[in-house]
C-alpha positions in Angstrom: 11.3 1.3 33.0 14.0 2.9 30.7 13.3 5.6 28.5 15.4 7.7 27.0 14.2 10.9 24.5 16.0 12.4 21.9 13.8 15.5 21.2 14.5 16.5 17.8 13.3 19.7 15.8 13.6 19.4 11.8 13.6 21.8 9.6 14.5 21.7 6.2 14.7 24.7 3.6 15.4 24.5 -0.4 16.6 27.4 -2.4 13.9 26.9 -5.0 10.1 27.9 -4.2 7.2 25.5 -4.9 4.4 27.5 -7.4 1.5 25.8 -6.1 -0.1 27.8 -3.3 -0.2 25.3 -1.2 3.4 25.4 -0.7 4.1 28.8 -1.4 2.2 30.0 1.6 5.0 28.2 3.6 6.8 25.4 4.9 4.8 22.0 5.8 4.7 21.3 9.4 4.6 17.6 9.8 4.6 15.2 13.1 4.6 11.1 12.4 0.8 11.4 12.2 0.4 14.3 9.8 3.1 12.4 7.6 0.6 9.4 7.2 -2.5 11.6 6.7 -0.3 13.3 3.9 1.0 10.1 2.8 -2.9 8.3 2.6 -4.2 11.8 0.9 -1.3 12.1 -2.1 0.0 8.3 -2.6 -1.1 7.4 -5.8 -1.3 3.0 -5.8 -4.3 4.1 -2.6 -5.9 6.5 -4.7 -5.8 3.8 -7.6 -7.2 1.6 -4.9 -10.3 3.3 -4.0 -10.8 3.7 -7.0 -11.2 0.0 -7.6 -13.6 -0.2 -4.9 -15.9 2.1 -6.4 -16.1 0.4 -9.4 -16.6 -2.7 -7.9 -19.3 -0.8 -6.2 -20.7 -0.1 -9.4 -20.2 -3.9 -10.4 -22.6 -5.0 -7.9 -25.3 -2.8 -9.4 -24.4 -4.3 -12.7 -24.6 -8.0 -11.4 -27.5 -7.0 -9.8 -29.3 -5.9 -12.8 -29.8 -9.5 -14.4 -32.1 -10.1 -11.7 -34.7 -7.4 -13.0 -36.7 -7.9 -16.1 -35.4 -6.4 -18.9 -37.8 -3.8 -20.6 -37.1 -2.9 -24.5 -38.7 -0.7 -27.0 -38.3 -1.3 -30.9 -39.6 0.8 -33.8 -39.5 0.3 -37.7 -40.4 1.6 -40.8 -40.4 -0.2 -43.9 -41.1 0.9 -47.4 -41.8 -1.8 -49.9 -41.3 -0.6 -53.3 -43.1 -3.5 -55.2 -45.9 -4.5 -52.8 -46.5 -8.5 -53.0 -49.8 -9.6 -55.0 -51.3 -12.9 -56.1 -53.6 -13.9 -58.8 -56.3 -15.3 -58.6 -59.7 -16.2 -60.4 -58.5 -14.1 -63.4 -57.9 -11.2 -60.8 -54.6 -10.0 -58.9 -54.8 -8.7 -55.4 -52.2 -6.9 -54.1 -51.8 -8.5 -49.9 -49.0 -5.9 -48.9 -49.0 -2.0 -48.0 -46.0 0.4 -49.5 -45.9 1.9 -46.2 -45.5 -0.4 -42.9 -45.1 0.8 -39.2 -44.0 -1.8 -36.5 -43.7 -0.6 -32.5 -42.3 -3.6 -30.0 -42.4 -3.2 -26.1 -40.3 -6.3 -25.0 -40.0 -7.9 -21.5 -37.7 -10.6 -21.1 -36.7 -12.0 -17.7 -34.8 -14.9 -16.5 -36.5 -17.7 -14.5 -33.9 -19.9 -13.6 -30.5 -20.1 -14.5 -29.2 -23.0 -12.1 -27.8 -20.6 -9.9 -25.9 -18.9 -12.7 -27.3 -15.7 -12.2 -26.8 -16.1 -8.4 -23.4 -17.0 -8.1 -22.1 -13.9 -10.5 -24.1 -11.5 -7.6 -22.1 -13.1 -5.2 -18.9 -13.1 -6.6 -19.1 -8.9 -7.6 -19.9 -8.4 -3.4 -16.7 -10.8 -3.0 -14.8 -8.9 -5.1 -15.9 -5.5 -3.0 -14.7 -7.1 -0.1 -11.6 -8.1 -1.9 -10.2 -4.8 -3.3 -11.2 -3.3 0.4 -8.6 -5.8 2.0 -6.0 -4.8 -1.1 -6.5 -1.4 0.2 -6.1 -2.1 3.4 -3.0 -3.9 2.6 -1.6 -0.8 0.7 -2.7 1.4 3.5 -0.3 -1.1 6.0 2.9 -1.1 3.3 2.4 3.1 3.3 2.2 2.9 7.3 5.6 1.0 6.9 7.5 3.1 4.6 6.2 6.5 6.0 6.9 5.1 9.5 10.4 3.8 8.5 11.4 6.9 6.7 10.4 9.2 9.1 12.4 7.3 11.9 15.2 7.2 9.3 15.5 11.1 8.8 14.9 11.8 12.4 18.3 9.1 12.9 20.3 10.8 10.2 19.7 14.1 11.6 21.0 13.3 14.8 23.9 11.6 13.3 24.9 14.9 12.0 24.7 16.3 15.0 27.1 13.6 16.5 29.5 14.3 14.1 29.2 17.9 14.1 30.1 18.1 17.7 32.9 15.3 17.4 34.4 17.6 14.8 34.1 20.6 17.0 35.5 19.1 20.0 38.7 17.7 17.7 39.1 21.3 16.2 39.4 22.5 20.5 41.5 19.9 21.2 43.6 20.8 18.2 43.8 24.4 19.2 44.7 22.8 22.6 47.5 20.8 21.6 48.9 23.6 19.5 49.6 26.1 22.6 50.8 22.9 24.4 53.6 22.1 21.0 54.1 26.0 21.1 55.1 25.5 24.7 57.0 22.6 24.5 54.7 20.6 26.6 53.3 18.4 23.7 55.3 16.6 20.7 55.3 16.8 16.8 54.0 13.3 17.2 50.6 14.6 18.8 50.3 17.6 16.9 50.2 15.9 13.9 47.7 12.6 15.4 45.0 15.3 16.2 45.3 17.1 12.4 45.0 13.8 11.1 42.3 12.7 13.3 40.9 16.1 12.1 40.9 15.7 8.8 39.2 11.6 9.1 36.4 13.6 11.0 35.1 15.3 8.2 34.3 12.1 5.5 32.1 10.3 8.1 30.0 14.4 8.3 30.2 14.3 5.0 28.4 11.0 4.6 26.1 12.0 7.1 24.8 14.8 5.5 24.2 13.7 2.2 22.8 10.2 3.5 20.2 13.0 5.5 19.0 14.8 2.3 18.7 11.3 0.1 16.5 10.2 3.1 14.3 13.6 3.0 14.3 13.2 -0.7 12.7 9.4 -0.4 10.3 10.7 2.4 8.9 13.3 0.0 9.1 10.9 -2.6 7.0 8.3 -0.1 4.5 11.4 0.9 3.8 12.4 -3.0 5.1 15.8 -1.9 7.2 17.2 -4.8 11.4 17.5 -4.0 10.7 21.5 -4.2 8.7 21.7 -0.8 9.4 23.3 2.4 9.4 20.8 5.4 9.7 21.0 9.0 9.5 17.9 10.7 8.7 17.4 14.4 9.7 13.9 16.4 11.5 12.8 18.6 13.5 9.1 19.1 12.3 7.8 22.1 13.0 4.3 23.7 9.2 3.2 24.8 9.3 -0.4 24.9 6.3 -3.1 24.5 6.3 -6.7 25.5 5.2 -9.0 22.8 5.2 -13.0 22.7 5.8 -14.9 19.6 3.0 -16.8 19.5 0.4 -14.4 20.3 1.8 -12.0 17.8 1.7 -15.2 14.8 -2.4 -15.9 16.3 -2.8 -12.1 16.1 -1.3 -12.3 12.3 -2.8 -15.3 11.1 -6.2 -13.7 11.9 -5.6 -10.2 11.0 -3.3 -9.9 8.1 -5.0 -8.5 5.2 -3.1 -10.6 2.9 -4.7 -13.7 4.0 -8.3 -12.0 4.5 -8.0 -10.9 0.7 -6.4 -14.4 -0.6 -9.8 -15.7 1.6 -12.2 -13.8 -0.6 -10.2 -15.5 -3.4 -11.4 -18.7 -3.2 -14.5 -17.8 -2.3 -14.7 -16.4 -5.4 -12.8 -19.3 -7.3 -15.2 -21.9 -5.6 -18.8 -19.4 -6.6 -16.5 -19.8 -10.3 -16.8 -23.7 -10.0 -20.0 -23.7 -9.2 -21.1 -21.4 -12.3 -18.6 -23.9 -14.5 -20.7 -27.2 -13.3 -24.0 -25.5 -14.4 -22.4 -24.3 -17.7 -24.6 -27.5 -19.0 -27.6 -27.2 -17.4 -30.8 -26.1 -18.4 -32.0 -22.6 -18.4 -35.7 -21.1 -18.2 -36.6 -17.3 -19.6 -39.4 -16.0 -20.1 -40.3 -13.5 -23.1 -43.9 -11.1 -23.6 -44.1 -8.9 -26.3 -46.3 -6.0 -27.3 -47.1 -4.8 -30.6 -48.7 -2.0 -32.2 -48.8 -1.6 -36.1 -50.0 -0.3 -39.1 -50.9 -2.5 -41.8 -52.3 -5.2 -38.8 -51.9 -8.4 -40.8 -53.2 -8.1 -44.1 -55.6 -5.0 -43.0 -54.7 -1.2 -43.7 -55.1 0.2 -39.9 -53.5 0.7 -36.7 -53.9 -2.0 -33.7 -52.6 -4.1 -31.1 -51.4 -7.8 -30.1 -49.3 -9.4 -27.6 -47.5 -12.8 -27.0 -45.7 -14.4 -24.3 -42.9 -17.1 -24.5 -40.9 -19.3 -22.4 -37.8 -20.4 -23.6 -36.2 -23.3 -21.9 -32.5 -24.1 -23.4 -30.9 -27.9 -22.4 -27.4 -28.1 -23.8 -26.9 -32.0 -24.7 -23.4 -31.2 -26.1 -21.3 -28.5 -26.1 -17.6 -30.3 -26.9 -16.9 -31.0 -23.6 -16.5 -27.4 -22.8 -18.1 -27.6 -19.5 -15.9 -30.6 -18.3 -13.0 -28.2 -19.1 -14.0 -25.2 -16.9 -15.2 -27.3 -13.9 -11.4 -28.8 -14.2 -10.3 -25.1 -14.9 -12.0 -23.7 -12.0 -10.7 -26.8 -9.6 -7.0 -26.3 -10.5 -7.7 -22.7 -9.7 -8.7 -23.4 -6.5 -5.9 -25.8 -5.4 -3.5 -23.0 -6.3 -5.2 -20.7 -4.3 -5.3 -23.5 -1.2 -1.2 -24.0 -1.4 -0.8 -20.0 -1.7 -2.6 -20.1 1.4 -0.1 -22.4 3.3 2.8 -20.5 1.4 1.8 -17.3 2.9 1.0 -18.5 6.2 4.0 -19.8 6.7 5.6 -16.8 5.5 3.8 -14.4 7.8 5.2 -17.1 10.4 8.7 -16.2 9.6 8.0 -12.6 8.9 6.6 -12.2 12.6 9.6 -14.5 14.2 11.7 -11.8 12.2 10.0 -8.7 13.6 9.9 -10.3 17.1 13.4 -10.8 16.9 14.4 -7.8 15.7 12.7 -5.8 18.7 13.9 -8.3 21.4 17.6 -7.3 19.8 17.1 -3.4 19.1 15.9 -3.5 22.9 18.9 -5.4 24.2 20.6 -3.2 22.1 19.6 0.0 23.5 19.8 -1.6 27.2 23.7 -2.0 26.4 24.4 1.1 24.5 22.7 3.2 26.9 25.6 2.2 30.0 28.2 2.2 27.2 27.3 5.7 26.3 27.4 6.7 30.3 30.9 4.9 30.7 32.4 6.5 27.4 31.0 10.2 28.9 32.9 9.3 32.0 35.8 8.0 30.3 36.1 11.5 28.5 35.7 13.1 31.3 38.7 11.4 33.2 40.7 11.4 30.2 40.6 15.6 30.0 41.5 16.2 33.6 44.2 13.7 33.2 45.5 15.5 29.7 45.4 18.3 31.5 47.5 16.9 34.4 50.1 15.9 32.4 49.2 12.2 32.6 47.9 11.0 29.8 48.9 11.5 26.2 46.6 13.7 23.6 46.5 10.3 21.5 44.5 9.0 24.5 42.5 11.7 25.3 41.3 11.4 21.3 40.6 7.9 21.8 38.1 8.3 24.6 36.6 11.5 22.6 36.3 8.8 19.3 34.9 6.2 21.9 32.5 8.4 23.1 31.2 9.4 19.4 31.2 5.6 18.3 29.1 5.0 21.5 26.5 7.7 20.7 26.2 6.6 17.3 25.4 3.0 18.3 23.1 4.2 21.2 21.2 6.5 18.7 21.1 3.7 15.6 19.6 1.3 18.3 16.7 3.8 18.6 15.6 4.0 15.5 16.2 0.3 14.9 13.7 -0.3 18.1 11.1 2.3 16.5 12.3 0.8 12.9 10.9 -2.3 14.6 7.8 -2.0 16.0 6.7 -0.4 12.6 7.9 -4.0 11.3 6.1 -5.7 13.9 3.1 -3.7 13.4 2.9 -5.0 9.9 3.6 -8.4 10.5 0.7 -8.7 13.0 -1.6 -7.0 10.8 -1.9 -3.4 13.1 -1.7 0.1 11.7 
């Protein structure tokens, strides 16, 4: 089995110092793994996201409530500044106190609701479940871009590093054709092919450099590290392949994708919603005691007690046909969740036949690169001892130096498109 290591050391310093103390005790030594745990720690949409699973934590308790009686205390004072009287017999009596004192201990609980009650428990514990798979969906997309961005620096670095040594071994050859001119052994012609082949080396460094720090930048940026801290990065680009069939890898998705598990607990939710709709006009039982102890007791100036106990049963006969409109409502909702579902099947389809794809190509990629890199190394070599004999022209020797670069460029872009893929693939199926 092929594999192929690019060890690679990263270290990155700023001129400015972060002020927190966590940063300005040093530089941040991060592998691909630390760079996740960073990543899950500081990204803000995951912290949002737990947060949303506490409070639908908290929601449960809430729904769960209703199922408990429900215990009130009430207390009043009322001051009648005319007390009532009536007449009577040629006398008036006076039937009401200036001072009166009511306390109320209320319990009230629900007897039946038609399921009402039941269905709205059931829906909060959905909706648990729910923000837990939006989580872990969040969690996956941050897996992605930390994975892809890391792979992406680690790429860019070494591209520097190609380039660097290309320009180096242009700026040799330079001072090589020089004594040759000097001694009459090379022409103006090749003298000035190698300062010009000099001067195009330095654009594509350049580029390389800057496309290096936007990437750190973005990974920071990714991390919810701030642009002032001190990194090092440790990885390597390594060519570790894995064997993966199509439709295995769509069975693995269509079971495991959090996507579909959260658009599952969706219309669970939307058919518990249909079923609260139909019983929106159906009957409804409580039942009500109360306790009270007050001061004047009915048309007597002391303190006692009574009690009573109600049940309430409510039947809507009519309610405007709002009921017919929610169960309709509440079914239209549900076919929209049902084709969403065969949308986003067939899109995880695709976007596992794309990730397939791309790894079956990055690793035929690599297989190819790899000799071309080899044949270019030997090409170089022949072309030098052959430069050197007199037998070949500078222009050619440059060519096979140029080949060589192109060659390791390609190779090295193939690895991180392999690694690039996997992350993709990882995703697709549903697999941190």
């Amino acid at each position: 089995m092929l594999k192929s290591c690019l060890k690679i050391t990263l270290v990155v310093f700023f001129i400015l110092w972060f002020n927190s103390p966590s940063f300005s005790q040093g530089k941040l030594i991060l592998n691909l793994e630390k760079s996740l745990e960073t990543a899950y720690q500081n990204n803000r949409s995951l912290q949002s996201q737990k947060e949303k699973i506490s409070s639908s934590k908290f929601k449960i308790s809430e729904s769960k409530a209703v199922f408990y009686p429900n215990l009130s205390f009430q207390g009043t004072y009322t001051y009648l500044g005319v007390t009532p009287s009536i007449s009577a017999f040629g006398s008036k009596f006076t039937i009401g106190f200036h001072d009166n004192f009511d306390f109320r201990l209320s319990v009230q609980q629900s007897i039946f609701t038609w399921g009402r009650l039941q269905n709205s428990y059931s829906i909060s514990q959905l909706n648990l479940k729910l923000e837990e798979e939006n989580y872990n969906k969040n969690k996956q997309r941050i897996t992605f871009d930390v994975t892809n961005s890391f792979y992406s620096i680690l790429l860019a670095w070494e591209l520097i590093r190609v380039r660097e040594e290309a320009l180096k071994n242009i700026e040799e050859h330079l001072k090589t054709v020089e004594l040759r001119y000097k001694a009459g052994q090379a022409s103006e012609f090749d003298l000035l092919r190698t300062k010009v082949q000099l001067a195009n080396a330095k654009p594509p460094l350049l580029q390389a450099r800057q496309t290096y720090d936007l990437a750190l930048s973005s990974f920071k940026n990714i991390l919810g590290l701030p642009q002032e801290a001190q990194i090092e990065l440790e990885g390597e680009l390594f060519f570790k392949p894995i064997e993966v069939e199509l439709e295995d890898a769509t069975q693995q998705a269509l079971l495991q994708r959090p996507e579909l598990k959260s658009l599952d607990f969706q219309k669970r939710i939307a058919q518990k919603g249909l079923a609260i709709a139909k019983a929106g006009n159906k009957p409804s039982l409580i039942g009500i005691a109360n306790y009270d102890y007050k001061n004047p007791f009915y048309s007597e100036k002391r303190w006692d007690s009574d009690w009573n106990f109600t049940l309430s049963l409510n039947f809507p006969l009519f309610d405007g046909f709002a009921t017919r409109s929610k169960v309709n409502q509440a079914r239209s909702d549900l076919k929209q969740l049902d084709l969403g579902e065969q949308d986003l099947k067939e899109g995880i389809k695709l976007e596992v036949k794309e990730a397939v794809t791309s790894l079956d190509l990055a690793k035929e990629t690599i297989l190819s690169q790899q000799e071309t890199v080899n044949q270019a190394k030997e090409s170089l070599r022949i072309a030098k001892v052959q430069y050197a004999q007199g037998i070949i022209t500078s222009l050619e020797e440059m060519d096979a130096e140029l080949a060589l670069t192109f060659a390791q460029i390609n190779y090295l872009q193939a690895l991180a498109d392999y690694l690039r893929a996997q992350a993709q693939y990882n995703k697709a199926v549903g697999q941190e």
